[in-house]
N, C-alpha and C positions, 0 to 999 in steps of 0.2 A: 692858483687859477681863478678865473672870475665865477661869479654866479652866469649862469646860461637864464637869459630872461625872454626866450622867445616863449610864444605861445603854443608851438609845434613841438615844443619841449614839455611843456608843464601839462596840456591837457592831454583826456583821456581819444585812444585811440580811435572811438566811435562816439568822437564829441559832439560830430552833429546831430543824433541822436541819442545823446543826454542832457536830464535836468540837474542844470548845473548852478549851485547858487552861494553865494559868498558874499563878504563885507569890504568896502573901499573906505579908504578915509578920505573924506570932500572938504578939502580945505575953506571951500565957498563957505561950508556950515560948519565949518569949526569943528567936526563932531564925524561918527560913523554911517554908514546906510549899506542895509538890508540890500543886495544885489542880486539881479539874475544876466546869467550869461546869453544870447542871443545871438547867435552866428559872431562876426568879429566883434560884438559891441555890448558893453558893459553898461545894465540897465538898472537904476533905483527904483528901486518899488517899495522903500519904506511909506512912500504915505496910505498903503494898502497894508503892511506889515512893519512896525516901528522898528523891529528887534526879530533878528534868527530864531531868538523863543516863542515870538508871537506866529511866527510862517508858521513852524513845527507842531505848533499846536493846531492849527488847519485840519477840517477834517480828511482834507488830499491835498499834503502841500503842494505836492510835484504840479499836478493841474493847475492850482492857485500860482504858484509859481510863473507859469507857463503861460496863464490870461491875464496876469494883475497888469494893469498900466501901470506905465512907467518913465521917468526920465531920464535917458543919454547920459552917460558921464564921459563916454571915452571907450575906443580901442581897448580890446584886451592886453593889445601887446605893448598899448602905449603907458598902459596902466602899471604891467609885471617892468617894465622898464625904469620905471620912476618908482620901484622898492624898494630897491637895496640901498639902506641906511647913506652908504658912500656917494652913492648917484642922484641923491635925490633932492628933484626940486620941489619944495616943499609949498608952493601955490597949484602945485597939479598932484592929482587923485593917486595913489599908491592902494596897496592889499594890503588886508589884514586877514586876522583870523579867520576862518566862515564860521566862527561859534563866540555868541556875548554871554545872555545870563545863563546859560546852562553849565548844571554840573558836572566839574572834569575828573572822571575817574579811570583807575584803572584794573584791568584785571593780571594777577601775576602768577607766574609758574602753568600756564596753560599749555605747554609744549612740553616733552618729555626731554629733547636736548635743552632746553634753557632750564628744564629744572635739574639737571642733575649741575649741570653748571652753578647755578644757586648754591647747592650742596657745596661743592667743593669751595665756592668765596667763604662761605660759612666754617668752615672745618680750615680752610687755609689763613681765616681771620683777618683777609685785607691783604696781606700779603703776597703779590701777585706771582713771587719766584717757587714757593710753595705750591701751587697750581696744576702744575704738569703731573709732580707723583702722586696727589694726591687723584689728579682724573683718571692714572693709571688704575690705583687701588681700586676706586669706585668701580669703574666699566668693568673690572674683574671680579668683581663680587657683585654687580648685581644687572653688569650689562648696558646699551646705551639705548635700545632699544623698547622701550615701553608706550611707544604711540597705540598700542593695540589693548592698553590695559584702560580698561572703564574705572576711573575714579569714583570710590566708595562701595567697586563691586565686591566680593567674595575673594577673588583672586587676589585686587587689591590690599585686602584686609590679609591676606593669609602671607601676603610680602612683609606687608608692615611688620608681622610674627617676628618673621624671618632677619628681618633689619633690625627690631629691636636687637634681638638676638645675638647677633654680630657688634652689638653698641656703635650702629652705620648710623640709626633712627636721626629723622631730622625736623625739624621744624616746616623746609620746603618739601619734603617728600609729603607732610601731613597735608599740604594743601595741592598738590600735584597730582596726590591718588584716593587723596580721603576723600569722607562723602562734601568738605564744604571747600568754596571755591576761596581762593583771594582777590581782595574787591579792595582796594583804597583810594586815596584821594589823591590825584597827582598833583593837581596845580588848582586856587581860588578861581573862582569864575572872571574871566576877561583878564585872566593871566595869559591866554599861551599866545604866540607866536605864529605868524601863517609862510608861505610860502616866500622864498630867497629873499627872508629875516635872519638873524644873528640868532644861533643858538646856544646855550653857556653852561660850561661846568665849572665849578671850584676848580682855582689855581691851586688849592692843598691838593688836591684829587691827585694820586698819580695814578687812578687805576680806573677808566672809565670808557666808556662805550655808547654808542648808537643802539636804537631798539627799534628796527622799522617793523613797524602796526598797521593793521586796518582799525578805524574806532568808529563805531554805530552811534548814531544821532536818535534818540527818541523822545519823544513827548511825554508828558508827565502820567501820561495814562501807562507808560510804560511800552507805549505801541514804537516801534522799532521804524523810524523816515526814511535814513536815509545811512551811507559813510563816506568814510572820508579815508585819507592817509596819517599817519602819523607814527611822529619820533617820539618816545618813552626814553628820554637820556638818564641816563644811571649812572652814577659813580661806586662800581663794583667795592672800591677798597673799602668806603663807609658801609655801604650794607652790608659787606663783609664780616666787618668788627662786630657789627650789633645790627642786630634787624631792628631794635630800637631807635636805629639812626636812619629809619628810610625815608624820613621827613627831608632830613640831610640831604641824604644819595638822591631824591626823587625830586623834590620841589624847591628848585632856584630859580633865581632870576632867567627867564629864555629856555626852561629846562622843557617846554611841552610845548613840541609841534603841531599844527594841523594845518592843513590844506591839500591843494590850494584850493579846491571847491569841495560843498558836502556835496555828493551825486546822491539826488532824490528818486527813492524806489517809483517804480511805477513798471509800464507792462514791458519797459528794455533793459529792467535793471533791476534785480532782488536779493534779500536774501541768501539763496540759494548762490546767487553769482559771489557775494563775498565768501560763502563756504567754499569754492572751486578757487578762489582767488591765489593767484601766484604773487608773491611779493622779492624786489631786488632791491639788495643793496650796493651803493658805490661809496665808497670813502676816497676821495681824492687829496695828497699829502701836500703841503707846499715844497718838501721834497722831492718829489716826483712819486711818491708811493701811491700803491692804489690796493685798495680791498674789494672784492667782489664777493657777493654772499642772497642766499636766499631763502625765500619763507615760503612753505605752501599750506594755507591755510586746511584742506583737507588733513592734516596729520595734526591739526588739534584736536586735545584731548578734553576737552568740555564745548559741546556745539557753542555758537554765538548767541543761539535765543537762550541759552541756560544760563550763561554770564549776566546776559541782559536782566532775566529774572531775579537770579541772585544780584546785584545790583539792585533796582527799581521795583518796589511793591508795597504790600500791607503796613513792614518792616521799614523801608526806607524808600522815604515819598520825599519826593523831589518838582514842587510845582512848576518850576522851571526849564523840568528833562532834564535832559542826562547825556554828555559824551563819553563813550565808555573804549576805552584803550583796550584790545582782545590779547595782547600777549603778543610774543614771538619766539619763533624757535631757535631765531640768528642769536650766539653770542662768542663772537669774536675770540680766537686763540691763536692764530697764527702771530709767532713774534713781529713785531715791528722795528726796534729797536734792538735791544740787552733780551739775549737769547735765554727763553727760560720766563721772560716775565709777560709774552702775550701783547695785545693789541692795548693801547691808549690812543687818548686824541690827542692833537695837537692844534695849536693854534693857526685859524687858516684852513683846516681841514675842509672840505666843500661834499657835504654829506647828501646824497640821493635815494631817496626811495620811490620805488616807482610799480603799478600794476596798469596791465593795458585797460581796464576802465575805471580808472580812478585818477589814472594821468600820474605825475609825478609832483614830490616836494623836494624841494630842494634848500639848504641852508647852508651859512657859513659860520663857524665854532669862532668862539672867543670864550674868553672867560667869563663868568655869569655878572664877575661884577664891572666891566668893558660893557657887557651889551645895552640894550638901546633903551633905556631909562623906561618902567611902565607906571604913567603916572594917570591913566584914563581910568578910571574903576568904574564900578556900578553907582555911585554916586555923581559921577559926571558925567554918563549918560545918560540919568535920568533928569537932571538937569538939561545938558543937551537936547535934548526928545523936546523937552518943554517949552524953551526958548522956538523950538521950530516947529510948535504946533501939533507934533505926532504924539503925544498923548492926551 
């Protein structure tokens, strides 16, 4: 099925009362610009803000945002229409990511159902037929239910006992319930992907999945702007083998989503609204198959400002800010194919994640090394920038 590129699809339900701001590529400048969204009409405000890192650093982007002048490029709808790789006319303005030089991380096992999941890829070694008895054992020795357990509390610590105990203990359990979070790197800066882009897993892959996220946007100060949507794709069967291989399972070519707008906190949007946020997922098959699945972020188990902290400080300073991937609870088991082995993707797969104010992202799967060449880095925009005067 095709990518859905209207505008009534991808933005947030109460968009006319959100600061909505994202990056177009402007063929006219050979290069990217800093955009804000304006009722139908997509507005450049790079020569007020060169770079998404330069907005976020604002001491109130959302406002800045909201008064910088600016110049027309286009229709939003006419913009998400001229995106997808297949469709597109390459003299007229297309989306990209809403994030350049900032840092793309992520945070892992912050949901009780995605970590025991963890576990068992871990203990079934990549082998996805394995899976089933092994989640049986799990949830029967120690339950599936631990949204309620404070990681590093007393209780926490008195499980771990108990798990050792059993020779259960695990590597994801320690960062799931111990006192320190998992924090790494998903993707190089001006790697990921934005909205109905091509997203990609290894054709070796036979075991992999979607991860639909909210991800926080902050400033180097560590202050917390704004989020967004996002795909965390993993290839279960590699992190499985070896948590040594999460460079593998986590960062390929297409492998990190965001968009399609960061929505800038301000007095209609906080915070607070991402810890309430409800998140869906849709997997649409070129078969006709369909996945439906969801996240409610209230059932995570490290708040979003404790991520951010661990993340971004004294420890690890990031002048550029920080997008930070919060986790998910969704991880796919219902078979799809060969009974016994669980959810994979397939090629074609048309993947939706969507919250009413964050709006939706949407992608289409290919293999990572099929997707859509990224040869723009941080040296060609800063180049760029120069050539046009914005630094």
């Amino acid at each position: 099925m095709p990518l859905e590129t209207s505008t009534e699809f991808a933005l947030p339900e109460d968009s006319d009362e959100a600061t909505l701001v994202g990056r177009v590529w402007r063929p006219d400048r050979d290069g990217p610009s800093v955009a804000v969204l304006r009722g139908a009409e997509v507005v450049d405000i790079s020569a007020a803000a060169a770079t998404m890192s330069d907005l976020c650093e604002m001491p109130e982007p959302a406002a800045f945002a909201r008064d910088a002048s600016g110049e027309p490029v286009g229709l939003a709808g006419e913009i998400f229409a001229n995106t997808p790789r297949a469709a597109r006319d390459p003299s007229k303005p297309w989306l990209l990511a809403p994030v350049d030089l900032q840092a793309i991380k992520a945070a892992g096992v912050t949901f009780a159902v995605s970590m025991l999941e963890r576990v068992i890829e871990e203990q079934a070694r990549g082998v996805p037929d394995k899976a089933a008895a092994i989640r049986t054992e799990m949830q029967a020795a120690i339950g599936d239910d631990l949204a309620r357990l404070e990681p590093g509390s007393d209780q926490a610590m008195a499980l771990k006992e108990l798990l050792v105990g059993k020779g259960m203990w695990s590597q994801y359990l320690e960062v799931g319930i111990g006192p320190d979070a998992e924090v790494f790197t998903k993707a190089p800066s001006m790697a990921a992907v934005g909205h109905l882009a091509e997203i990609g897993v290894r054709a070796d892959s036979r075991w992999n999945n979607p991860e639909p996220e909210v991800a926080l946007v902050t400033a180097s100060t560590g202050k917390i702007v704004g989020a967004t949507l996002g795909n965390d794709v993993n290839l279960r069967d590699f992190e499985g083998r070896s948590a040594l291989l999460l460079g593998k399972a986590k960062d390929n070519n297409a492998s990190a989503s965001l968009g399609p707008f960061i929505r800038l906190f301000d007095d209609r949007f906080s915070l607070d609204d991402v810890r309430r946020a409800e998140i869906r997922l849709t997997v649409d098959g070129p078969e006709g198959y369909r996945l439906d699945g969801s996240s409610a972020m209230s059932r995570i188990s490290r708040d979003p400002a404790d991520l951010m902290a661990a993340t971004i400080g004294r420890n690890h300073q990031y002048p550029d800010g920080v997008v930070l991937y919060l986790g998910t609870m969704f991880a796919p088991i219902e078979d799809r194919d060969v009974p016994g082995e669980g959810f994979t993707h397939k090629v074609g797969d048309i993947v939706t994640i969507a919250s009413p104010k964050l709006g939706r992202l949407s992608n289409a799967v290919v293999h990572s090394a099929d997707a859509e060449p990224w040869t723009f880095g941080t040296a060609a925009l800063m180049r760029n920038l120069a050539r046009r005067g914005l630094l």
